[in-house]
C-alpha positions as CSV (number, residue, x, y, z in Angstrom):
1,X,5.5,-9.2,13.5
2,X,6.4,-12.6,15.7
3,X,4.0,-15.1,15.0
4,X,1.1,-15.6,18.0
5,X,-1.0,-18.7,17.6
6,X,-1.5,-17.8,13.9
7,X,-2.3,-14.4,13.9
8,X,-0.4,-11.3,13.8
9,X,-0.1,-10.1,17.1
10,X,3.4,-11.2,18.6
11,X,6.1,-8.0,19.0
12,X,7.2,-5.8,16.0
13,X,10.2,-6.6,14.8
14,X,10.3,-3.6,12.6
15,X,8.1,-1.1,10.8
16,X,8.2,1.8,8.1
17,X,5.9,4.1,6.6
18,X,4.7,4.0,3.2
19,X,3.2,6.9,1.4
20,X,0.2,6.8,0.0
21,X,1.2,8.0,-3.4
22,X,3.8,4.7,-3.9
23,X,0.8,2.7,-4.7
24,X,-0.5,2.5,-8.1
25,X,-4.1,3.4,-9.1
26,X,-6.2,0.3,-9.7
27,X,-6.8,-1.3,-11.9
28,X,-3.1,-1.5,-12.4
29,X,-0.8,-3.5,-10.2
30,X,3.0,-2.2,-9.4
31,X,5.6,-3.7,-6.7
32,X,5.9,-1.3,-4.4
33,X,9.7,-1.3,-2.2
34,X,9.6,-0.7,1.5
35,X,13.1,-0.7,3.4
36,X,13.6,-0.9,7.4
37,X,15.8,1.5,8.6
38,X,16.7,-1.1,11.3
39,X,16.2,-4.4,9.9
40,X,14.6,-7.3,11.9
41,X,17.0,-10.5,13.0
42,X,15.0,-13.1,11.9
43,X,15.4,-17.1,12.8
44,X,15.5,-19.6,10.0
45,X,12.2,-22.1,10.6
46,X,10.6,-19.1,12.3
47,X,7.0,-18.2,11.6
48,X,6.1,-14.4,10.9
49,X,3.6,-11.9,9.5
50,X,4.2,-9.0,7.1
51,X,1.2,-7.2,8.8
52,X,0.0,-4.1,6.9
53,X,-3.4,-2.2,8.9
54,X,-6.2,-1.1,6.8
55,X,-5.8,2.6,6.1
56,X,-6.3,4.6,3.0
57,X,-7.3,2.8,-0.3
58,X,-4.7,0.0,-1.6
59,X,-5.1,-3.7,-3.0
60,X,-2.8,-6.0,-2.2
61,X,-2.9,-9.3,-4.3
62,X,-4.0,-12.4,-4.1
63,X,-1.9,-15.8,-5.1
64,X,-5.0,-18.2,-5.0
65,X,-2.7,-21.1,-5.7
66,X,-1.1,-21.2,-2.1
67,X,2.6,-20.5,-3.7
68,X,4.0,-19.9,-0.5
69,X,3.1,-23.0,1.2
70,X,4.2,-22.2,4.9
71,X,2.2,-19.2,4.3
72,X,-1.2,-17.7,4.5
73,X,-3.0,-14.5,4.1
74,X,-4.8,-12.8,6.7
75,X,-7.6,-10.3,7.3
76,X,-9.4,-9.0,10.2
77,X,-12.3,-8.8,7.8
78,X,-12.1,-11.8,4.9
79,X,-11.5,-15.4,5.0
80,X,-8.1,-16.0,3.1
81,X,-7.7,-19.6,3.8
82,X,-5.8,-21.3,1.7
83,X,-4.3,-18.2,0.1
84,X,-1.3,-16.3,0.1
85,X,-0.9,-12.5,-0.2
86,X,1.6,-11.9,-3.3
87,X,5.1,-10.6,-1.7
88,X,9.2,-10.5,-2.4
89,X,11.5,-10.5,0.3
90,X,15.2,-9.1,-0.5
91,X,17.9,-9.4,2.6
92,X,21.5,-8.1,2.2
């Protein structure tokens, strides 16, 4: 998603599905790929979100040390400031 005044709520730029059963159980951790059928044309210097709703039962983790410094991880629900939600992005 575009960026809006720091939150997630500028247009889509692209979306997927992910089933349910591509996330591992806790309390293991796994990457888990997602691919765009239409991938998003994105602008170098550009702010946006990965934005992922609450549904179902997943964990998505935590990089307390602020790795991505432009970034920062965000929930309707919990105060992440200061954090970063652990992520790879591959382009081709």
């Amino acid at each position: 998603r575009e960026d809006a005044n720091g939150k997630p709520e500028g247009a889509v730029l692209a979306q997927t599905n992910v089933p349910r059963d591509a996330f591992e159980h806790t309390p293991r951790y796994g990457w888990v790929e997602v691919r765009f059928e239409v991938p998003p044309c994105l602008e170098k210097g550009k702010t946006y979100w990965i934005y992922m709703p609450q549904s179902g039962r997943y964990h998505w983790a935590i990089d307390t040390h602020n790795g991505y410094r432009d970034g920062q991880a965000f929930s309707d629900t919990y105060s992440y400031e200061g954090y970063d939600w652990i992520f790879e992005v591959y382009v081709k």
